[in-house]
C-alpha positions as CSV (number, residue, x, y, z in Angstrom):
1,X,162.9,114.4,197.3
2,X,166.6,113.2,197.3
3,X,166.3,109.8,196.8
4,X,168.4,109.2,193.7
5,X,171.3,110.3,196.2
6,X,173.4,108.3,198.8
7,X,172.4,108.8,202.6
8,X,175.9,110.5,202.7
9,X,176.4,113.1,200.1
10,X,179.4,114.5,199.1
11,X,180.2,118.4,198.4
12,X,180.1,117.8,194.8
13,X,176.2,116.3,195.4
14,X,175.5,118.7,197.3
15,X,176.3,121.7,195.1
16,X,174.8,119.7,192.2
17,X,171.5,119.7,194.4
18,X,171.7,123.2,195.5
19,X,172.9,124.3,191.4
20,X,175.8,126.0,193.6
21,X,179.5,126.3,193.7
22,X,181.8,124.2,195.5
23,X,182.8,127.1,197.5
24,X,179.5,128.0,198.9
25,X,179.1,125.2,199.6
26,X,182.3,124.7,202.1
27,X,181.0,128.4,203.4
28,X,177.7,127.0,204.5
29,X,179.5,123.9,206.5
30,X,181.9,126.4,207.8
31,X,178.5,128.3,209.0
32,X,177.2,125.2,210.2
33,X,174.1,125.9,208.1
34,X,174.1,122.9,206.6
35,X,175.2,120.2,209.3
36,X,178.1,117.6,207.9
37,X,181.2,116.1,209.2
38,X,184.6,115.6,208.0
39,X,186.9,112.7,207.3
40,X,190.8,113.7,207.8
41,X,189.8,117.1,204.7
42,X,186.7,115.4,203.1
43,X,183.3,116.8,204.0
44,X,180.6,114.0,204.0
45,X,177.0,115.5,204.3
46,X,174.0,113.3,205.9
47,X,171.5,113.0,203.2
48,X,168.5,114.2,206.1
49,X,170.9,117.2,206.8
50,X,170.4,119.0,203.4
51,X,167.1,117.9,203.5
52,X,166.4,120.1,206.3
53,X,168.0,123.1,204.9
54,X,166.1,122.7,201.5
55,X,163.2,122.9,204.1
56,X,164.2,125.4,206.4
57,X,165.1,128.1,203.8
58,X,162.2,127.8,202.0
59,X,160.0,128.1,205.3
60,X,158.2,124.8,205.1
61,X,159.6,123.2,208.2
């Protein structure tokens, strides 16, 4: 499904994936809905990670 990205995404991919804002998408790893980690102020996202959210939200998992 997301393999044209890297196995870690960056916010940018993400909210190119999600056809969201940067923003939300520093609200939703705030939330810990989707699960990353950060590098000194840089949020790296595991490629599986979004994955299961795509999933999750849209009930298939």
């Amino acid at each position: 499904m997301l393999n044209q990205y890297p196995d870690i995404m960056s916010v940018w991919d993400v909210s190119e994936v999600l056809c969201i804002g940067k923003n939300r998408v520093y609200e939703l790893l705030e939330k810990g809905s989707i699960k990353g980690f950060r590098i000194g102020r840089v949020w790296k996202i595991p490629r599986d990670a979004l994955q299961d959210y795509i999933l999750t939200q849209s009930r298939l998992k």
